[in-house]
N, C-alpha and C positions, 0 to 999 in steps of 0.2 A: 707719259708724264715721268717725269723726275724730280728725286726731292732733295736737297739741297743739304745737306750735314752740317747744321750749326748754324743754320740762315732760316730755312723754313720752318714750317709749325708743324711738331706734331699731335693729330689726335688718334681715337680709339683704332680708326679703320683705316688712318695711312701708317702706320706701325703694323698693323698686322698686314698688310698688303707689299708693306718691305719683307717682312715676314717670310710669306708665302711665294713673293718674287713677281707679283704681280705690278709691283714699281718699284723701278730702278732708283738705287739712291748711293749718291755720289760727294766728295767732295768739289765745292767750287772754288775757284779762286779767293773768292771773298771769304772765305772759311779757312784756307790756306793759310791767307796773309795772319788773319788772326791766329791761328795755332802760332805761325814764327813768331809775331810779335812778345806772346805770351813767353814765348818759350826764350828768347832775349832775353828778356825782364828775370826771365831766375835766373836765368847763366851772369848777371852781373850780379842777383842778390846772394846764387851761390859762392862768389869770387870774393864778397864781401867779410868783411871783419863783423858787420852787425850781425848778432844771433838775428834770422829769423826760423819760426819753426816750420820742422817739415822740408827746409831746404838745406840749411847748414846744422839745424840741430837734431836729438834724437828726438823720439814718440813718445807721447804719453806722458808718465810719471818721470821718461827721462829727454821733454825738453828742454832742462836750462843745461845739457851738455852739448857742448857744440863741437861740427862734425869738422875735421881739416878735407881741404879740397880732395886729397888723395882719398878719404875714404869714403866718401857721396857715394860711386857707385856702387861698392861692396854694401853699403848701407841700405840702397833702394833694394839690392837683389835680399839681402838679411830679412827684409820689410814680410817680402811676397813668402819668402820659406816658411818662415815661424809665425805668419798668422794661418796659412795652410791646412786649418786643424781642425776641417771637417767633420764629422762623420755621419751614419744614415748612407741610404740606399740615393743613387744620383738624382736630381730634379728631372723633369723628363728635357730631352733635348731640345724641346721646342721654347723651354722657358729660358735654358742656357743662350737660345739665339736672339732670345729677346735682351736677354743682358746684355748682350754684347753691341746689340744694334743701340738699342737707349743708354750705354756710355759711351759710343762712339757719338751722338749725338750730344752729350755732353761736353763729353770733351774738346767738341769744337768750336764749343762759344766761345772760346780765347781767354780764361780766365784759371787755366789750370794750369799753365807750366808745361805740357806734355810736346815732347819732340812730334816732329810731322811723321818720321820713318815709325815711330810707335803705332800714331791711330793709322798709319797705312797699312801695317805688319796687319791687325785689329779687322779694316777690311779685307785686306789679303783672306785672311780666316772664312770671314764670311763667303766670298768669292767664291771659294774652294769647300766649301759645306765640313768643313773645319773646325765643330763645334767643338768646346773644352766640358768637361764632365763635371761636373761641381753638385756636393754631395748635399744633402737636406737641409742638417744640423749645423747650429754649430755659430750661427750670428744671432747675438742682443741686438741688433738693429738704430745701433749709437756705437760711435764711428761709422754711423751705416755698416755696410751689410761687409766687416773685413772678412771673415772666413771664407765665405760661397766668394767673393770679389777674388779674392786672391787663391783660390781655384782656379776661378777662371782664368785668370793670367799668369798662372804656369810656366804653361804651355809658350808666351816669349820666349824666357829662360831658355825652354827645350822640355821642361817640368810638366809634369801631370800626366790625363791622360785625353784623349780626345775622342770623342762618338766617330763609329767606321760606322755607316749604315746604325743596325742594331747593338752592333759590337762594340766593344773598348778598346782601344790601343795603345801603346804607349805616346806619349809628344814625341820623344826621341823618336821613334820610327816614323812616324806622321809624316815631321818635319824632313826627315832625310829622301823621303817619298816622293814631297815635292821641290826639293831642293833649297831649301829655304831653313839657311842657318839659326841658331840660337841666338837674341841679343841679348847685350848688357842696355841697361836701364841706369840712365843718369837721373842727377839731381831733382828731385822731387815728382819724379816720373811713379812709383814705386806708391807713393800716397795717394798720387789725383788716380792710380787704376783703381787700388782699393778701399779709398772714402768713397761714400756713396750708396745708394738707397735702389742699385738697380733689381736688387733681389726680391725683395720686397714689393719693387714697381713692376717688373717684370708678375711675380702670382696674379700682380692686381690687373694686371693686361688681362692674361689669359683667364682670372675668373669672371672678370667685367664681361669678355665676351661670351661666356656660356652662360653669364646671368641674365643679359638683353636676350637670346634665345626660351631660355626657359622661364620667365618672368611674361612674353607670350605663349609660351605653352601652357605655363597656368593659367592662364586664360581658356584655353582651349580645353581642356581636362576640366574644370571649371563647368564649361557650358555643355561639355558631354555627358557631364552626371547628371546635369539639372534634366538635359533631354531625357537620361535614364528615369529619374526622379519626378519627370513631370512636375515638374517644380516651374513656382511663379516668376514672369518676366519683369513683374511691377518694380523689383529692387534695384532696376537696372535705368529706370526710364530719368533722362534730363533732368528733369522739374525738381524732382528730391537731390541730384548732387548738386543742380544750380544752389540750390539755399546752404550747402557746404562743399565750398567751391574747391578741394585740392585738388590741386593738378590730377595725379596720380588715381583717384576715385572716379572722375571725371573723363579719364582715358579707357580706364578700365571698365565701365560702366557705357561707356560708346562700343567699346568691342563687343561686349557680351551681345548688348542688342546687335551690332551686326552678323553674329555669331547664328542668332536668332531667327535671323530675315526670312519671311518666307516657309518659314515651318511649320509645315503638317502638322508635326505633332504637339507644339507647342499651341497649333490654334486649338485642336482638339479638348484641350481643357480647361479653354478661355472662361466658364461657366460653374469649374468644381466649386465645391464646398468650402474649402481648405482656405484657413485664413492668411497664416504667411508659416515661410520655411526656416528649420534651423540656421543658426547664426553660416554654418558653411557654407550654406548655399547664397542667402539674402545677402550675407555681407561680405562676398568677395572685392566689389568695388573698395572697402574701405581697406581690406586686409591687404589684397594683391596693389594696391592703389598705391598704400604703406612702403609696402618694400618696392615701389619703384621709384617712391623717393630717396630711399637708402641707397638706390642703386646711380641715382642723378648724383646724388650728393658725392659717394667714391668716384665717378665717370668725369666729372669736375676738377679734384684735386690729382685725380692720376694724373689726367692732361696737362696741367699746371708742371705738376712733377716732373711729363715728360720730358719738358723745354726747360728745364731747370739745371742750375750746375747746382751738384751735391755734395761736391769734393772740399776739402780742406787743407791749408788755406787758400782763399780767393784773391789771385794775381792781379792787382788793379794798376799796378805803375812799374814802374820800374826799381821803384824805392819803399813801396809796399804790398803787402799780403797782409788782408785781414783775416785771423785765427777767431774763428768762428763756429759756429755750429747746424750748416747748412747739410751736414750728413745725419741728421740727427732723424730717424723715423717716425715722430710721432705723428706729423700732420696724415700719413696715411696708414698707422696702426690703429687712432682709433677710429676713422668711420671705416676699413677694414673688419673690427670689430662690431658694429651700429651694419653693417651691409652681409656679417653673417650671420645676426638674428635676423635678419628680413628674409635670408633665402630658407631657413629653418623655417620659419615662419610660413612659409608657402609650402612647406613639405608638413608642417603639424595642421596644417585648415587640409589640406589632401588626404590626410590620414582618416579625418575627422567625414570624407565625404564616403570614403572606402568603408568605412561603417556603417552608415546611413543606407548606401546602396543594399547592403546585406541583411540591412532590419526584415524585409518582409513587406515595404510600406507600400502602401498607393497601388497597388497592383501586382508589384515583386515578386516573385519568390524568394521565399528565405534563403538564402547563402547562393542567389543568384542559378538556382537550380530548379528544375521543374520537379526532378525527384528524391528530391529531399529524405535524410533516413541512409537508404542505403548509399548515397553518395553525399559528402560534403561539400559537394561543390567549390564556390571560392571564398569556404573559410578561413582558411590559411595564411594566404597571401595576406593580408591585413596582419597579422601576426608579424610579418616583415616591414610591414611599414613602421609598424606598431615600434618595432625596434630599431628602426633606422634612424625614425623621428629622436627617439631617446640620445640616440648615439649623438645626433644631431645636437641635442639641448645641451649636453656633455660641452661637445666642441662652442659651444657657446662662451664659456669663460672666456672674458678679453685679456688676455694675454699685457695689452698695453695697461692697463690697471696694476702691473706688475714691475717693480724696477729692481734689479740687483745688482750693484755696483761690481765694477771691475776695475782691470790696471790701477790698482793699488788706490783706489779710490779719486784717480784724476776723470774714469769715468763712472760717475757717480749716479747718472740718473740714466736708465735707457728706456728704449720704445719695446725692447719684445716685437716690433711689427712682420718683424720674421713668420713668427710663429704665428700671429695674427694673420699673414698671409696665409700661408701655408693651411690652415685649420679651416676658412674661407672656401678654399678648394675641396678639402675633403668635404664640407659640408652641401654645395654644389655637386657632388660628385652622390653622395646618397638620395640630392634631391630629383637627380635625375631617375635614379631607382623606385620611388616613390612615385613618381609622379608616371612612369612605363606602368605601374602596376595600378594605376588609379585610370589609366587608360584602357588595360586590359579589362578594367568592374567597368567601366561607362560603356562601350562595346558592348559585352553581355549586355547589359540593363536594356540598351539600344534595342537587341535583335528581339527583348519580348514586349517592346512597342509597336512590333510590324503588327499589318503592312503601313503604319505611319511614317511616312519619309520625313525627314530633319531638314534641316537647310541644306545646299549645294555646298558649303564648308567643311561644314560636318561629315558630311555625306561622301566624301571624297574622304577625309580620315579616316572614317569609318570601315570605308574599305584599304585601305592601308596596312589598318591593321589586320584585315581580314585575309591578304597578303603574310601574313605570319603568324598568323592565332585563328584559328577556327575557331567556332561558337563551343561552349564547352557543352556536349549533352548529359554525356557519365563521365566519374572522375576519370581523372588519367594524369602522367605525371604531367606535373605544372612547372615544372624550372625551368625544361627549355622554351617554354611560351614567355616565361617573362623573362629570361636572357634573349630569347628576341626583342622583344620589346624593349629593355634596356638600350641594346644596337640598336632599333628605331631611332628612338631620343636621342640616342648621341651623336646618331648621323645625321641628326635637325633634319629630318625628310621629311616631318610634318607640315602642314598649310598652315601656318599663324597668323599671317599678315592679309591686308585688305588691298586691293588694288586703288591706287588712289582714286 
């Protein structure tokens, strides 16, 4: 398969499948013609006596001064210099390459003005695993994302520096490396690199995809504590989420019971006493059900975004650009923000199980130990989640709730989705920690139900984990058990999914 630059559709898994290199993606003809046509239509509005902005005028607070032909391209490269103003430790390089692939897909819908040898240089870059270094901070997310944008496009110039493997290098050196000169950047080339929302859409890529992973793995973590817990299947069955029908309760409440299928141990106390379980365990359907509507809902507007031109202004004729505000970040700052309390959210009900499991109840040992007193077993650990969850609730303020004007008040209202991005990930990135360490309690819990066997699901995670964490009998140190466990999680080696 091959995907089409500026023609085809992208979504979640053929972006990330450019990505990884698993499909090739190319310009076609019909992507071509449009880049030239676009790119006509300025070169007659730059030749033009009419101001327009962005092609013949300055930025900002200084568009009604208008540019002479002779100084267009000094003016594009000026552009990319002095918004350059980074700073923070670099994104990692896998989001850098996601930027680069989703404005090259922009910028070939024919609506930006960009010369054809620019977005070719662009995949040139890609070709050659040619990543540009683009640092954290540093973009309000209106004008879209100019600081991280104009990072990244440096490296044209000859500027910045580029990812070598692990290492940093200079662009100068790079480019001499592979023989491939510095360009100058003509007439409104310099604005369509860096308007635009790829920074922003680029976090939401790569957290969408660890949130469709872990979003089934709470599910799983989930049903391993109930096993632990001996906990009721009643909260799970059809009939109760038929009469509240959301999507998302309704899925997650089909998985548990298959999660279920089939268990020993689960049949074993078809009979107890026990009326129904705390809200962590009974109401996962609703909780976990929750945030994977938060998580439809960003999986939706990314995809939108991807296929989207973001740049300013939009080249529609030959005789017009409409000045706009298609770079403006809010449509994905705030359910950005709405999608990272759902993931918090599923790390505060895990936190909340990792407690339960250590009460003592239903048969337990207290702190998940047989010999309690001279060893604490796994009291500890919860201490970390305890904190992680916090840290989490923290990274909850929406950023896009926030606006601080800038350029002299011509940009007046911003998105923040920058940082709504970015806090998104961190927040994903502890929920994975939480949720390694709620797998580590549901194991133990596990091994003091034998010899009752769980489902073939389970039962196969189970030992998974037991591939990296033995049963704990006497204390002993616990960091490297759940720094395994962490690696588990991150390397999605888990079983989450159901064969259709």
């Amino acid at each position: 398969m091959t995907f089409k630059y500026g023609i085809d559709h992208l979504d979640l898994d053929t972006v990330n499948d450019i990505a990884n290199g698993t499909i090739k993606a190319e310009l076609c003809q019909a992507a071509i013609d449009k880049i030239n046509t676009s790119r006509q239509r300025v070169e007659k509005m730059a030749a033009s006596d009419k101001a327009v902005y962005g092609i013949n005028t300055g930025f900002g607070p200084l568009c009604d001064t208008q540019i002479t032909p002779d100084e267009t391209n000094l003016l594009q490269k000026n552009l990319l210099i002095t918004h350059a103003v980074g700073v923070g430790e670099p994104i990692a390089k896998a989001i850098s390459k996601l930027m680069l692939i989703t404005k090259v897909h922009a910028l070939s819908k024919g609506f930006s003005g960009i010369r054809l040898a620019t977005v070719e240089r662009m995949l040139t870059f890609l070709e050659l695993d040619l990543i540009p270094v683009v640092p954290e901070q540093g973009s309000v997310g209106a004008s879209g994302d100019l600081a991280p944008l104009s990072h990244l496009f440096l490296p044209l110039l000859g500027l910045g520096e580029f990812w070598q493997g692990d290492n940093i290098v200079s662009a100068e050196q790079a480019l001499k490396e592979h023989g491939l000169a510095p360009m100058e950047l003509h007439a409104k080339e310099g604005l369509a690199l860096i308007n635009g929302t790829q920074f922003i859409l680029s976090h939401a890529i790569t957290g969408l995809t660890k949130m469709r992973y872990l979003l089934d793995l709470a599910d799983l973590t989930g049903a391993m504590s109930i096993e632990g817990m001996q906990g009721s299947q009643s909260p799970f069955r059809a009939e109760l989420h038929d009469t509240r029908p959301f999507p998302g309760s309704i899925e997650v409440a089909s998985r548990m019971r298959q999660f279920f299928a089939n268990s020993e141990n689960m049949a074993s106390h078809t009979n107890c006493d026990r009326v129904q379980d705390p809200y962590s365990l009974r109401c996962i359907p609703q909780v976990h059900g929750a945030s994977r509507h938060a998580y439809q809902h960003l999986k939706d507007l990314a995809e939108i975004e991807m296929n989207s031109v973001t740049d300013n202004p939009i080249v529609i004729s030959s005789e017009e650009a409409i000045s706009g505000g298609n770079f403006h970040g809010q449509p994905l700052a705030m359910v950005l923000d709405y999608a990272s309390i759902a993931a918090a959210e599923l790390g505060n009900i895990a936190d909340r199980r990792c407690y339960l499991l250590l009460e003592g109840l239903h048969g337990l040992p207290r702190l998940l130990t047989a010999s309690g007193g001279l060893n604490s077993g796994m009291m500890i650990p919860q201490y970390t989640t305890a904190a992680l969850v916090t840290e989490n609730k923290s990274l909850c303020f929406p950023p896009s709730a926030d606006s601080v004007p800038t350029s002299m008040g011509q940009e007046d209202h911003v998105s923040m989705g920058s940082i709504s991005s970015r806090q998104f990930n961190q927040i994903l990135g502890n929920l994975e920690k939480i949720l390694a360490i709620e797998l580590m309690y549901a194991a133990q819990a596990i091994d003091f139900r034998r010899p009752n066997k769980c489902s073939d699901i389970i039962e196969q995670n189970f030992a998974l984990i037991r591939t990296k964490v033995a049963k704990l009998e006497d204390d002993r140190l616990l960091k490297p058990d759940i720094d395994a466990m962490i690696a588990l999680v991150r390397s999605q080696a888990f079983t989450v999914s159901f064969a259709a």
